[in-house]
C-alpha positions, 0 to 999 in steps of 0.5 A: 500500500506504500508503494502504491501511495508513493506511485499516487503522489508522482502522478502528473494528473490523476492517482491511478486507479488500478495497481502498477505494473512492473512492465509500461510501454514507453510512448514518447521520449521528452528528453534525454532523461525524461519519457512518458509511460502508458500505464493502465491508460494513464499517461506518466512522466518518468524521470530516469534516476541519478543521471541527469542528460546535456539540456537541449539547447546544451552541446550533445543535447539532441544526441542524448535525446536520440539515444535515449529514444532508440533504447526505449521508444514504443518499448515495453520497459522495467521500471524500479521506483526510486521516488517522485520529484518537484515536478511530480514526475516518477523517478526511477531506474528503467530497464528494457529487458537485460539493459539498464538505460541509466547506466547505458547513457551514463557509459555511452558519455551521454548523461552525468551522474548527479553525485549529490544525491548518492547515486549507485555506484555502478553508474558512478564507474560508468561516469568514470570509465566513459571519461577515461576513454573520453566517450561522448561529452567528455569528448568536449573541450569543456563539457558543463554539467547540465545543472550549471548550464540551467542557472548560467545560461538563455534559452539560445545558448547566450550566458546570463550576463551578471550571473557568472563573473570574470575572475583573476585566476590565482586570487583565491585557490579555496571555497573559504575565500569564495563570497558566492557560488557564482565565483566558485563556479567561475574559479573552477570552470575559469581558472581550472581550480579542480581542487574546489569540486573535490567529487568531480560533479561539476558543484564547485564548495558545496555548501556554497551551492547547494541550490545549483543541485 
């Protein structure tokens, strides 16, 4: 019954009325880490776990999209719930037959692993293995975390002006000396300060940005 209370509170519209099932056809591919299932009649967002794709505005975007949809478009898919989100959507991870997608597009350089919310870490090898052999993004010169791209940039691709500074790079090497997130971001992606994103997620002094999550 938990459960099914759970599922009810991630629904987009209605609570659904009969109980879920393990297997749901997929029938449309939003994004390159979002679809819709076809659930008893209803229709439900999903929202794939502890990965999040390049938006698509966002360089690899579309091919994040393309990939996502040749593995589960008009398929019957696997879901195991994780939760709902902000949005109300389901969050989980999908599987069509033997193939975990979330790690798949994790493995393919095609998604990130959003490491601030202890993701698996099965998915947190993928990410690693993938930039070792520089799959997809990591491919890019400079591949930006989806996460600072939505609060750094328009939707033509154009950076916020006043959002992100200019810095001198050597000024300031640790979080400490940093005033704002918006600097911290600016030292990492700017002046290379890996040592600030001790994790590697792209979250430059987490406490100083734990909104940018």
């Amino acid at each position: 019954m938990l459960l099914r209370e759970t599922i009810r509170s991630a629904l987009v519209a209605a609570a659904l009325v009969a109980p879920w099932c393990a297997a749901e056809q997929v029938i449309r591919v939003k994004d390159g880490d979002s679809l819709v299932v076809d659930s008893n009649g209803n229709e439900v967002d999903v929202r794939l776990a502890d990965i999040d794709a390049p938006e698509y505005n966002q360089p690899r975007g579309d091919e994040a999209h393309a990939a996502l949809r040749s593995l589960v478009a008009e398929k019957d898919v696997r879901l195991d719930l994780i939760g709902g989100d902000a949005y109300r959507r389901i969050v989980a991870r999908v599987h069509v037959g033997d193939v975990d997608v979330n790690a798949e597009l994790v493995s393919r350089g095609l998604a990130w692993v959003r490491r601030a919310y202890d993701p698996a870490q099965e998915l947190v090898a993928a990410e690693e293995e993938a930039r070792a052999n520089q799959r997809g993004l990591w491919a890019d010169e400079d591949p930006v975390p989806p996460w600072i791209w939505r609060k750094t940039k328009q939707t033509d691709g154009s950076r916020k002006l006043g959002v992100i500074p200019e810095v001198e790079c050597g000024t300031k090497r640790t979080c400490t000396q940093m005033a704002t997130c918006e600097e911290a971001i600016a030292f990492l992606r700017q002046c290379k300060l890996t040592r600030i994103d001790g994790d590697g997620d792209g979250i430059p002094c987490e406490k100083l940005c734990r909104y940018y999550r």
